[in-house]
Backbone atoms as SQL, in Angstrom:
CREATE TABLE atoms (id INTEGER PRIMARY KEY, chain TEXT, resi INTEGER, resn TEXT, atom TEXT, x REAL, y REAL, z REAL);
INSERT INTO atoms VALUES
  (1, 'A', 1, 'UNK', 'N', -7.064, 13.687, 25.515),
  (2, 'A', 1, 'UNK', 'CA', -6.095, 12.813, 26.149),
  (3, 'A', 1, 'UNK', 'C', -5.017, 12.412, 25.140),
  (4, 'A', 2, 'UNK', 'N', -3.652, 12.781, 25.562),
  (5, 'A', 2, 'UNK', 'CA', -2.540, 12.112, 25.106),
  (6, 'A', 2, 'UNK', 'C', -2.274, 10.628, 24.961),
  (7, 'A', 3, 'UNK', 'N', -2.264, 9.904, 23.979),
  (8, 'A', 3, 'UNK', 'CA', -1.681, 8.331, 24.278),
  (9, 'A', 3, 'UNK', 'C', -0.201, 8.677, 24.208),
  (10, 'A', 4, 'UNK', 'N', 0.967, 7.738, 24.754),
  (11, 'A', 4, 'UNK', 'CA', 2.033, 8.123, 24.318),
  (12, 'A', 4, 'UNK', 'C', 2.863, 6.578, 24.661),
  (13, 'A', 5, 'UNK', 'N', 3.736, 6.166, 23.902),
  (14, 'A', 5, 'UNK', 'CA', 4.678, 4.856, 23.781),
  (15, 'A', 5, 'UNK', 'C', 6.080, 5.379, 24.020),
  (16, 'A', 6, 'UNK', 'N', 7.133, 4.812, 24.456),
  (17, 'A', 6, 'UNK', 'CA', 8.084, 5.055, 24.842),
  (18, 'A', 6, 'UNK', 'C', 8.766, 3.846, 24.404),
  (19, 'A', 7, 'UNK', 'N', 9.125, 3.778, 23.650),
  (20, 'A', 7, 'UNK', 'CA', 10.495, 2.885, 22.874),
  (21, 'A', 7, 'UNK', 'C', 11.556, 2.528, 23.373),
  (22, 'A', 8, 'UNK', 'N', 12.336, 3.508, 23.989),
  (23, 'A', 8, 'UNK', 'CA', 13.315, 4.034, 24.814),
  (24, 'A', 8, 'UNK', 'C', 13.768, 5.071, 25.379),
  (25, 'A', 9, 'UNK', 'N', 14.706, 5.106, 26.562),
  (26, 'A', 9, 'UNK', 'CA', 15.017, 6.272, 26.921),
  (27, 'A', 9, 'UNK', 'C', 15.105, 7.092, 26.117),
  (28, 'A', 10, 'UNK', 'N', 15.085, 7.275, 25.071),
  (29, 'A', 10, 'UNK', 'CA', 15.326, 8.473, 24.061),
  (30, 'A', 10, 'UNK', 'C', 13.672, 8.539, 22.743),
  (31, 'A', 11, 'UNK', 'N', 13.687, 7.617, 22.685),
  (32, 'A', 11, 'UNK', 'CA', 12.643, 7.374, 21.126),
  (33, 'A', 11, 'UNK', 'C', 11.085, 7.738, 22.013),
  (34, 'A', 12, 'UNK', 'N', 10.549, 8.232, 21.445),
  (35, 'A', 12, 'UNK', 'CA', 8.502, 8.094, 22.174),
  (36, 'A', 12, 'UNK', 'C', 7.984, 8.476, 20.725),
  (37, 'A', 13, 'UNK', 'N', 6.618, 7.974, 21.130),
  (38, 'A', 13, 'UNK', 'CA', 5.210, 8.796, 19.924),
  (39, 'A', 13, 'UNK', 'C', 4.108, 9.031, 20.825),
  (40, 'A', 14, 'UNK', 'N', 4.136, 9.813, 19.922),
  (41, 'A', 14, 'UNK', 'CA', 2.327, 9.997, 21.393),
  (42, 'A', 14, 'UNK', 'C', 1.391, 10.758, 19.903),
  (43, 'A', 15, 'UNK', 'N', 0.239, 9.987, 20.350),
  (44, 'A', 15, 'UNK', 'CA', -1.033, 10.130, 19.470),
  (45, 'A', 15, 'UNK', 'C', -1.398, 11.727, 20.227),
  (46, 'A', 16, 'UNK', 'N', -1.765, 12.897, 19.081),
  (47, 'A', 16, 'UNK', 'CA', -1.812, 13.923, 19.652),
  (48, 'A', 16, 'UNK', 'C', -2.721, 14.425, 18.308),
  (49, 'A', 17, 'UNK', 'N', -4.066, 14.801, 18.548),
  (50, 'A', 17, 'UNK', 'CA', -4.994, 15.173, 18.037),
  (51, 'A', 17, 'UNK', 'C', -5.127, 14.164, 16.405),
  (52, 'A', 18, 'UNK', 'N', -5.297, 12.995, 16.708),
  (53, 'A', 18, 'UNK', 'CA', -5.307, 12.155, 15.963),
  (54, 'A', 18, 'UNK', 'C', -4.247, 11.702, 15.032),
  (55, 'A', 19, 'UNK', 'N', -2.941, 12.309, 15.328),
  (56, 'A', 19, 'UNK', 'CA', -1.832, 12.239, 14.400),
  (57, 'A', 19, 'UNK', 'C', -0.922, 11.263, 15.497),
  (58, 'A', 20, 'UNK', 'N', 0.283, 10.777, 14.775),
  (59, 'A', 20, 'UNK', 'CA', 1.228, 10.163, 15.378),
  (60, 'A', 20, 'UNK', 'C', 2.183, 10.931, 15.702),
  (61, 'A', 21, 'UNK', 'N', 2.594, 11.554, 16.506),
  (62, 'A', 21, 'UNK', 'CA', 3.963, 12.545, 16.647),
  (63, 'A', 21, 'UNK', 'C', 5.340, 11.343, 17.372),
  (64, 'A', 22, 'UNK', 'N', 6.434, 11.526, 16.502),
  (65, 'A', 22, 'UNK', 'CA', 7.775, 10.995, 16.790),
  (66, 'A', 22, 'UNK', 'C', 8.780, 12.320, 17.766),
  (67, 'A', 23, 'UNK', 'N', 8.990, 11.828, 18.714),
  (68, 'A', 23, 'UNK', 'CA', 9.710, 12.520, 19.676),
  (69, 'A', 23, 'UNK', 'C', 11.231, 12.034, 19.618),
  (70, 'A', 24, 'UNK', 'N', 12.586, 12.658, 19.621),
  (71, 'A', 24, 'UNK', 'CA', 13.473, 12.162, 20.186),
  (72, 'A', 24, 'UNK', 'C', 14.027, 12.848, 21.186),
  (73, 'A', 25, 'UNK', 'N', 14.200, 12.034, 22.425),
  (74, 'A', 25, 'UNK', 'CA', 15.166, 13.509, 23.299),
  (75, 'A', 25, 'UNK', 'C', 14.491, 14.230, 23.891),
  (76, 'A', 26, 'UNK', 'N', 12.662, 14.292, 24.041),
  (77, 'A', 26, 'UNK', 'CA', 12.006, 14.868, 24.224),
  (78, 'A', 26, 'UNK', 'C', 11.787, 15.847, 23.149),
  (79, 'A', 27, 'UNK', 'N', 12.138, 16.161, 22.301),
  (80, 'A', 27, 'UNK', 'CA', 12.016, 16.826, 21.067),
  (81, 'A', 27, 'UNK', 'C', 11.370, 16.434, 19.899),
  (82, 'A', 28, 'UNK', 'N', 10.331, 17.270, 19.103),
  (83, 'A', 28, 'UNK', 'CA', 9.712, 16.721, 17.753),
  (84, 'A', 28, 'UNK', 'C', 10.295, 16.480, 16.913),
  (85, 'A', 29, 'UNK', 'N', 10.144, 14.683, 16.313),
  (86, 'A', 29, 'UNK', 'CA', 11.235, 14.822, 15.151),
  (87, 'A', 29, 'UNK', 'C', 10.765, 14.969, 13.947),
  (88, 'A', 30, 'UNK', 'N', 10.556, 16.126, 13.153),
  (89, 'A', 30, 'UNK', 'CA', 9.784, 16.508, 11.939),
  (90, 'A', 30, 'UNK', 'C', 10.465, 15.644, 10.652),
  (91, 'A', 31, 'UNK', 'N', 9.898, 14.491, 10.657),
  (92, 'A', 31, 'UNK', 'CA', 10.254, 13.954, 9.867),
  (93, 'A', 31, 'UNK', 'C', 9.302, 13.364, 8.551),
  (94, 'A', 32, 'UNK', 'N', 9.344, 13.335, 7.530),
  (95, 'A', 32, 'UNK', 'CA', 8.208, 12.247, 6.534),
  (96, 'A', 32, 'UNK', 'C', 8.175, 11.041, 7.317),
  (97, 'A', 33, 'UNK', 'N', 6.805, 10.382, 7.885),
  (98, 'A', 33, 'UNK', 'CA', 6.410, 9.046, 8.196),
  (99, 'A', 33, 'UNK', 'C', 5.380, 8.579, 7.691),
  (100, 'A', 34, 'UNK', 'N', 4.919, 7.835, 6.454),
  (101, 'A', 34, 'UNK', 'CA', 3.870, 6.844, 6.937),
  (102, 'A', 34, 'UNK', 'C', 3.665, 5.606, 6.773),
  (103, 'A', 35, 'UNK', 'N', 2.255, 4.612, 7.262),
  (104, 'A', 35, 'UNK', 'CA', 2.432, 3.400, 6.631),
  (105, 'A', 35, 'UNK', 'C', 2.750, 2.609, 5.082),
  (106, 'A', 36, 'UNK', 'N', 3.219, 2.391, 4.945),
  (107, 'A', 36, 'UNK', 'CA', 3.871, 1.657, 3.792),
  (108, 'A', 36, 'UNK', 'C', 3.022, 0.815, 3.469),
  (109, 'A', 37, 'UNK', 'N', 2.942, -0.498, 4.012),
  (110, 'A', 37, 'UNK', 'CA', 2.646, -1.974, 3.722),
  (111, 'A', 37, 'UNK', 'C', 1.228, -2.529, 4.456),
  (112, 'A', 38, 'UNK', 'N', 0.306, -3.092, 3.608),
  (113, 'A', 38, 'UNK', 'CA', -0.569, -3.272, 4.188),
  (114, 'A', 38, 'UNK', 'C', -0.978, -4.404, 2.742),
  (115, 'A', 39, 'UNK', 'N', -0.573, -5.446, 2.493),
  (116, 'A', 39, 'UNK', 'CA', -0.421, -6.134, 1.244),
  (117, 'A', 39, 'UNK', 'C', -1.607, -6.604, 1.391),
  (118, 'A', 40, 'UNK', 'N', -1.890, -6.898, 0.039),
  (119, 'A', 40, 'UNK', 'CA', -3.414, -7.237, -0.148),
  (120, 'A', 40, 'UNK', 'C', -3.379, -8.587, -0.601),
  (121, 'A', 41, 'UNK', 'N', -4.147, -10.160, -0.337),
  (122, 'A', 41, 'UNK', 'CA', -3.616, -11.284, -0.509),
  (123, 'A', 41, 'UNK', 'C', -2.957, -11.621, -2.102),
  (124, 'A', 42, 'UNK', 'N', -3.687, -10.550, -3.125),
  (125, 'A', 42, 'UNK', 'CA', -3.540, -11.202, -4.404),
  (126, 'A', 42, 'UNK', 'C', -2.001, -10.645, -4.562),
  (127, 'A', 43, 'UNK', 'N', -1.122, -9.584, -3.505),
  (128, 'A', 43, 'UNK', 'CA', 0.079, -9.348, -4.372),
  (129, 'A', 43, 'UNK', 'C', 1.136, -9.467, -3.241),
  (130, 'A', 44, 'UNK', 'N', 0.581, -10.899, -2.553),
  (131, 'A', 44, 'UNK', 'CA', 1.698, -11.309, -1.675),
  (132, 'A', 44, 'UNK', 'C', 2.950, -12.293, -1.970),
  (133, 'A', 45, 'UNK', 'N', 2.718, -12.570, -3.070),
  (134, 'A', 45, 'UNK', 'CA', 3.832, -12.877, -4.274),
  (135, 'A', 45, 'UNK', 'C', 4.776, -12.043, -4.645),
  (136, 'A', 46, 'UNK', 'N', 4.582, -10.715, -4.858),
  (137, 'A', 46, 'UNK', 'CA', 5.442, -10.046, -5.444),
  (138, 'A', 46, 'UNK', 'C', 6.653, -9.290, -4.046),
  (139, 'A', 47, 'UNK', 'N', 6.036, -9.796, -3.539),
  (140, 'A', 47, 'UNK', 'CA', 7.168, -9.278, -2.132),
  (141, 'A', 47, 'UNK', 'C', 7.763, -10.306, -1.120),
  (142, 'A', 48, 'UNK', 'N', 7.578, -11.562, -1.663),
  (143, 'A', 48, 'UNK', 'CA', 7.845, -12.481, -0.607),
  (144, 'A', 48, 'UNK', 'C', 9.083, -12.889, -0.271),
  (145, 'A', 49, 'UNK', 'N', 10.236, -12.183, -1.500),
  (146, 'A', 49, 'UNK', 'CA', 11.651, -12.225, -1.505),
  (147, 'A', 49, 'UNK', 'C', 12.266, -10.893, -0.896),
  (148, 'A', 50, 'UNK', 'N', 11.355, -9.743, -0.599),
  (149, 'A', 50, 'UNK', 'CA', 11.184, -8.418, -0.191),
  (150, 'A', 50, 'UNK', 'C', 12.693, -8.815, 1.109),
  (151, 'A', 51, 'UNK', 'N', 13.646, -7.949, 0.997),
  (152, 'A', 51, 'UNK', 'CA', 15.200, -7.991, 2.390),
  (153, 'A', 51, 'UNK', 'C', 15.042, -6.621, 3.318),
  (154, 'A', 52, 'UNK', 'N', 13.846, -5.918, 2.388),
  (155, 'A', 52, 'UNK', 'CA', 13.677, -4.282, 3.364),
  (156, 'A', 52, 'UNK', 'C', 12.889, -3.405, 3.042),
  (157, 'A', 53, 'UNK', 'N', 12.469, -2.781, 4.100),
  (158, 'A', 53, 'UNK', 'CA', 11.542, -1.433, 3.739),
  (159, 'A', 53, 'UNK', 'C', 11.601, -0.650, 2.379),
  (160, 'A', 54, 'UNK', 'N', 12.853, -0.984, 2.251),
  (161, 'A', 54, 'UNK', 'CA', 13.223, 0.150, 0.956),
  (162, 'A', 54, 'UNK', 'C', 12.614, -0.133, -0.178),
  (163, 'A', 55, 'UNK', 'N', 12.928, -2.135, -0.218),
  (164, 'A', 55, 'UNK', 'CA', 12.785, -2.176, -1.758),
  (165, 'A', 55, 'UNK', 'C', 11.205, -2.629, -1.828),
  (166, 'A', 56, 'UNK', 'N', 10.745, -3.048, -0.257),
  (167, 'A', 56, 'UNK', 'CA', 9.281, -2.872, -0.640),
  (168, 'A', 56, 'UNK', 'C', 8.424, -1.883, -1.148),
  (169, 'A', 57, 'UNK', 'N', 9.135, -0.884, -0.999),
  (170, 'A', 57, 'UNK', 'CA', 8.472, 0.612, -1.483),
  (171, 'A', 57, 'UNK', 'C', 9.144, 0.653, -2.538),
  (172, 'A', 58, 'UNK', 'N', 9.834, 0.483, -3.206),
  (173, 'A', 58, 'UNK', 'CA', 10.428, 0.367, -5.278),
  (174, 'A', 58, 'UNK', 'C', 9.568, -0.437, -5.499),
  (175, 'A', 59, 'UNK', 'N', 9.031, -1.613, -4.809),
  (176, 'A', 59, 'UNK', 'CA', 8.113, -2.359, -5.827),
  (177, 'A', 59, 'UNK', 'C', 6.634, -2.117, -5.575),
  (178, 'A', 60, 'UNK', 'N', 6.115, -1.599, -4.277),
  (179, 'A', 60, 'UNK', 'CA', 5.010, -1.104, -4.584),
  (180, 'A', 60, 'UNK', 'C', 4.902, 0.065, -4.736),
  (181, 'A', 61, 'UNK', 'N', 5.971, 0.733, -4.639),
  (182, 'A', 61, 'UNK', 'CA', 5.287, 2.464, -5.437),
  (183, 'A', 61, 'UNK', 'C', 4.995, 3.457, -4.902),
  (184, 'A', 62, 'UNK', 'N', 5.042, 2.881, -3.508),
  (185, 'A', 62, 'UNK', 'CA', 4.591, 3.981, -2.396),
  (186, 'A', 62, 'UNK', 'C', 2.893, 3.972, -2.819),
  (187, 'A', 63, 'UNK', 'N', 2.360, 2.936, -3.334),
  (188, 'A', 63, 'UNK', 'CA', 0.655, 2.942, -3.145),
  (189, 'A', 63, 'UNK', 'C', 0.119, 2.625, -2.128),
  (190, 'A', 64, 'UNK', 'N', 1.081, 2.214, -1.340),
  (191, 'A', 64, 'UNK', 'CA', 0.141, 1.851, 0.037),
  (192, 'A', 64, 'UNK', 'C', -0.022, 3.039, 1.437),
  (193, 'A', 65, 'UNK', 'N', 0.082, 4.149, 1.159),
  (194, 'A', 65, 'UNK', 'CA', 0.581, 5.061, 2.118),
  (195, 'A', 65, 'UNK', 'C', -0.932, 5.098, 2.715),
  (196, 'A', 66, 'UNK', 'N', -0.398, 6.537, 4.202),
  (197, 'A', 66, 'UNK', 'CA', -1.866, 6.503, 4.507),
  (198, 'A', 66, 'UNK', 'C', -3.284, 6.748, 4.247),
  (199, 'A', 67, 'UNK', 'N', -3.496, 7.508, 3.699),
  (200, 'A', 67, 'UNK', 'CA', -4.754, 8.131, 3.226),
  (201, 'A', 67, 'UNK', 'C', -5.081, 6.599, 2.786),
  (202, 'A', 68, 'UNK', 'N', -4.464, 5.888, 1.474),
  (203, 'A', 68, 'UNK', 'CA', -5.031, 5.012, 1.077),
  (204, 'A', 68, 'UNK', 'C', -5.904, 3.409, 1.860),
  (205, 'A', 69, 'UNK', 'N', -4.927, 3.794, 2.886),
  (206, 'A', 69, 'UNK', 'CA', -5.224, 2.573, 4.142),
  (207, 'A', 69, 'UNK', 'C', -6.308, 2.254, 4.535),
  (208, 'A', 70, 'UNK', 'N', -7.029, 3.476, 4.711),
  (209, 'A', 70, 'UNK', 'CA', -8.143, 3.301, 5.682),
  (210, 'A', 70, 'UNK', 'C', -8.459, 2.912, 7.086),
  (211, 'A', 71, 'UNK', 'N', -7.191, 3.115, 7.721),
  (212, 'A', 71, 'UNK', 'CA', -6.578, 3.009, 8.851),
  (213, 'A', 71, 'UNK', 'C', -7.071, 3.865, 9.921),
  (214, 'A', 72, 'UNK', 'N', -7.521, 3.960, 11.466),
  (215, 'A', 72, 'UNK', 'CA', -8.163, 4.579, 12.273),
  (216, 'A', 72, 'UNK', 'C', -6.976, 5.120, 12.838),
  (217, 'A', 73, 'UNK', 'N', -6.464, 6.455, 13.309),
  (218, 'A', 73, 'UNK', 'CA', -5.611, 7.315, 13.983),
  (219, 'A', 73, 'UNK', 'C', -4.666, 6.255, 15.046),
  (220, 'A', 74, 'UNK', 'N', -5.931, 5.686, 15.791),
  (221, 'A', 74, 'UNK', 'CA', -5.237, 4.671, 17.117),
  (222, 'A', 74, 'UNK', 'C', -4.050, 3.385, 16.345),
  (223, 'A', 75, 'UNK', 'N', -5.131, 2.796, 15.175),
  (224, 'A', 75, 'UNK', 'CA', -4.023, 1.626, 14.504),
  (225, 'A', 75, 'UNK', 'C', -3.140, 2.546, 13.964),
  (226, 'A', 76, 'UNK', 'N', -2.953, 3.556, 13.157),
  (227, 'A', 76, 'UNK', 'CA', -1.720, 3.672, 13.030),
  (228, 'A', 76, 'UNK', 'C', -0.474, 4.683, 13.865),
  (229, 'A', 77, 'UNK', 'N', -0.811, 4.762, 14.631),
  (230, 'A', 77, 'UNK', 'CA', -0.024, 4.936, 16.096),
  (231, 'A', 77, 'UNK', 'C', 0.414, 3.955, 16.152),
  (232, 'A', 78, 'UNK', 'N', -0.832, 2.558, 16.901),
  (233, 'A', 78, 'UNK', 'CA', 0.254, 1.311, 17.456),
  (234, 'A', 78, 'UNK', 'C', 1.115, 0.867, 16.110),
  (235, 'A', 79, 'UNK', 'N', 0.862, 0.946, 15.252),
  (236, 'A', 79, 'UNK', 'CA', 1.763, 0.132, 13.738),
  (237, 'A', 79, 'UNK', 'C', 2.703, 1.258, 14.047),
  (238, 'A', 80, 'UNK', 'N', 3.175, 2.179, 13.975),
  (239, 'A', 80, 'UNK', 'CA', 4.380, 3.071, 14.319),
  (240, 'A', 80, 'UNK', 'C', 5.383, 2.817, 15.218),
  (241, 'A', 81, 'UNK', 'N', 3.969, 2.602, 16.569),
  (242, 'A', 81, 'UNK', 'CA', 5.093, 2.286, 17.930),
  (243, 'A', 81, 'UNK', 'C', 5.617, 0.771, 17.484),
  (244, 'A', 82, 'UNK', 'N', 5.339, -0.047, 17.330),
  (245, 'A', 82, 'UNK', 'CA', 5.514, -1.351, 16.708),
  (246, 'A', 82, 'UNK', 'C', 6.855, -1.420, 15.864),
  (247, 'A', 83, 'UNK', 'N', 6.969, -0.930, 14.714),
  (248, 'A', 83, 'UNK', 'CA', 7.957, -0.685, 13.749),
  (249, 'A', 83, 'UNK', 'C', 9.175, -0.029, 14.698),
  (250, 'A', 84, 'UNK', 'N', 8.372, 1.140, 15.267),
  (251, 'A', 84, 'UNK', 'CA', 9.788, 1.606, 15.918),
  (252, 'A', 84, 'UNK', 'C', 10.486, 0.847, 16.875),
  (253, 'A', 85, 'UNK', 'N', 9.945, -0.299, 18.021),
  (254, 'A', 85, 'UNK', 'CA', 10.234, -0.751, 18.599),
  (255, 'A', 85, 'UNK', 'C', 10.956, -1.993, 18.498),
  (256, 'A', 86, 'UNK', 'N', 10.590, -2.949, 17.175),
  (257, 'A', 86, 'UNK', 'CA', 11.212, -4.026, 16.120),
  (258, 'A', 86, 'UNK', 'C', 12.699, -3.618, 15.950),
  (259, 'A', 87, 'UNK', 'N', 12.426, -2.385, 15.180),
  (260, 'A', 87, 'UNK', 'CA', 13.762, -1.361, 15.114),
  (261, 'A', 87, 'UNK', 'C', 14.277, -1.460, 16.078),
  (262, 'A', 88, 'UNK', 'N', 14.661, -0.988, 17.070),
  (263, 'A', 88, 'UNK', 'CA', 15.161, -0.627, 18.107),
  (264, 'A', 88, 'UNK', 'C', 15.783, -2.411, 18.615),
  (265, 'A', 89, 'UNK', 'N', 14.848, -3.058, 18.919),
  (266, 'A', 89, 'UNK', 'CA', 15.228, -4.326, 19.606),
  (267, 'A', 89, 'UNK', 'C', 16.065, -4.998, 18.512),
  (268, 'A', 90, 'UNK', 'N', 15.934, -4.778, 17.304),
  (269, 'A', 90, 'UNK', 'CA', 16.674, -5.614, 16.312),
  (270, 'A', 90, 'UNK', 'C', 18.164, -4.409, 15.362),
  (271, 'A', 91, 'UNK', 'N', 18.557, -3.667, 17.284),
  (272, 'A', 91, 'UNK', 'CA', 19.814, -2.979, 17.041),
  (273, 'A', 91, 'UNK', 'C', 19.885, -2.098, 15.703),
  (274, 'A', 92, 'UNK', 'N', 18.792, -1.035, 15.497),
  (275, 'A', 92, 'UNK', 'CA', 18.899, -0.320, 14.934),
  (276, 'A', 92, 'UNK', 'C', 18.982, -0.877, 12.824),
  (277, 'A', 93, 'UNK', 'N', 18.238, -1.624, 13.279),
  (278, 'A', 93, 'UNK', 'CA', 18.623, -2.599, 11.746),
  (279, 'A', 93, 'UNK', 'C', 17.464, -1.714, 10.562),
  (280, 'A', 94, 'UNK', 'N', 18.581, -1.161, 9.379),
  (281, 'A', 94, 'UNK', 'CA', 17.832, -0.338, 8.623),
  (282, 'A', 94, 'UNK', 'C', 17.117, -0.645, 7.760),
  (283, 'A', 95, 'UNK', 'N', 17.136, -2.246, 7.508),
  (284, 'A', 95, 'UNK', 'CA', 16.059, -2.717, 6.419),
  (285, 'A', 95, 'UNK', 'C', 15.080, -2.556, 7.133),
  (286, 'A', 96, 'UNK', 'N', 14.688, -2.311, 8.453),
  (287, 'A', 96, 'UNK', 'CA', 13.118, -2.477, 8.718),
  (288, 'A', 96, 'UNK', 'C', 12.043, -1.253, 8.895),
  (289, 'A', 97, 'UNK', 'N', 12.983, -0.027, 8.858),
  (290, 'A', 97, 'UNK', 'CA', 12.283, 1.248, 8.500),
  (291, 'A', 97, 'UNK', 'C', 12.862, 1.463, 7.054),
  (292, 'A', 98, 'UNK', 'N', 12.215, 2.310, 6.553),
  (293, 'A', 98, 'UNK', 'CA', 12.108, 3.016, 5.070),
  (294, 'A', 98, 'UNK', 'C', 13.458, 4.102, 5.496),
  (295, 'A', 99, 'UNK', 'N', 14.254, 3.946, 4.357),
  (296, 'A', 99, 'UNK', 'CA', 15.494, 5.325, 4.911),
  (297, 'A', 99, 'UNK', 'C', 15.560, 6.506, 5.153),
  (298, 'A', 100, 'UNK', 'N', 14.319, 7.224, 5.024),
  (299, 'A', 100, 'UNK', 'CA', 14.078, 8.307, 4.599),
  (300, 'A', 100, 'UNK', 'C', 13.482, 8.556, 6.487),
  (301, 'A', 101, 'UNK', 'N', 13.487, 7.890, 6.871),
  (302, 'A', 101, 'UNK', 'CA', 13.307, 7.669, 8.616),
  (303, 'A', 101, 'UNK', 'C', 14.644, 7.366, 9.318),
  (304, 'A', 102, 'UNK', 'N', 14.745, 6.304, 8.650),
  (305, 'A', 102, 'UNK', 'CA', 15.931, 5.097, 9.306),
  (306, 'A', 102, 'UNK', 'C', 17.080, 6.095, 9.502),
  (307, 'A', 103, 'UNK', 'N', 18.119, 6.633, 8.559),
  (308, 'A', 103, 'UNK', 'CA', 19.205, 7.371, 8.551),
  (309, 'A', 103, 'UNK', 'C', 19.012, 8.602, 9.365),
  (310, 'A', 104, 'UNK', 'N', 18.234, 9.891, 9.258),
  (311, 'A', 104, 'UNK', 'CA', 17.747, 11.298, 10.080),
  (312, 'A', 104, 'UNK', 'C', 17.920, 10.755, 11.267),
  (313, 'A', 105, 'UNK', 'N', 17.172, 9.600, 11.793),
  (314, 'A', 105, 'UNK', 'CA', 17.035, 9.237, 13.130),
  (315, 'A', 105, 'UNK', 'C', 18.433, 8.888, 13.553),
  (316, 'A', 106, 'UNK', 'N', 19.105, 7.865, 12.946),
  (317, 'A', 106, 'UNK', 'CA', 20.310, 7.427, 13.711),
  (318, 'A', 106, 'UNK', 'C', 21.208, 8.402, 13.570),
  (319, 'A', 107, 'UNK', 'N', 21.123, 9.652, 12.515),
  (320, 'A', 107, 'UNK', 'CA', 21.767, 11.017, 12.870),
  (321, 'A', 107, 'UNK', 'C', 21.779, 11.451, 14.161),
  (322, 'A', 108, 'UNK', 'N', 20.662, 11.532, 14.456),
  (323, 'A', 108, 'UNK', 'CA', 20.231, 12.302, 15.554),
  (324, 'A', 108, 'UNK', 'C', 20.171, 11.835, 16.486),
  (325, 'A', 109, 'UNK', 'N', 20.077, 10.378, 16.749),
  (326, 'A', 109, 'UNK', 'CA', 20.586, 9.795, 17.700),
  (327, 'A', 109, 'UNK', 'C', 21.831, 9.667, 17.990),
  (328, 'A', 110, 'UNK', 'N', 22.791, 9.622, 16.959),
  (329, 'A', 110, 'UNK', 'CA', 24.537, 10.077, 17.537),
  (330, 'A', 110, 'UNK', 'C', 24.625, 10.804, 17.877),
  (331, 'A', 111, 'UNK', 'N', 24.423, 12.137, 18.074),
  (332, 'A', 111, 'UNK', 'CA', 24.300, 12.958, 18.456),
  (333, 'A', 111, 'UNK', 'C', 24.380, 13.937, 19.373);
């Protein structure tokens, strides 16, 4: 069974053999995605001045990605559809995805 979220007329993910797949347009968007942030209480200090995805990942290093998570297929689907949907309602605002998402997409959404 397919799960699948719909963001908007254009944006979806659908959980598809335990992976998260990003659709735009009805089309796969082969892009680098994963979770980032999953702060651990002792280093919620060092990000609490954090303005965006970006520079949270300069200061942690990209150590928090997935493998490291320990995250079940389903949570990180909904944390995807989630992010993408924040995004979206908060007009395409690029501090809240990582750029390396954020920019490809609004390419391709002009489009």
């Amino acid at each position: 069974m397919v799960k699948e979220f719909r963001v908007n007329n254009l944006i979806s993910l659908r959980l598809e053999d335990n992976k998260t797949i990003l659709y735009v347009n009805n089309q796969e968007f082969k892009q680098c995605k994963y979770l980032l942030l999953d702060i651990p209480d002792d280093e919620i200090e060092d990000v609490q001045e954090v303005k965006s995805i970006d520079e949270a990942a300069e200061i942690l290093d990209n150590s928090m990605e997935y493998d490291k998570l320990g995250i079940l297929p389903e949570e990180e689907f909904t944390a995807h559809c989630s992010n993408l949907q924040a995004w979206v309602e908060n007009h395409y605002n690029t501090d809240l995805l990582h750029r390396n998402l954020a920019f490809p997409l609004l390419k391709i959404l002009s489009e």
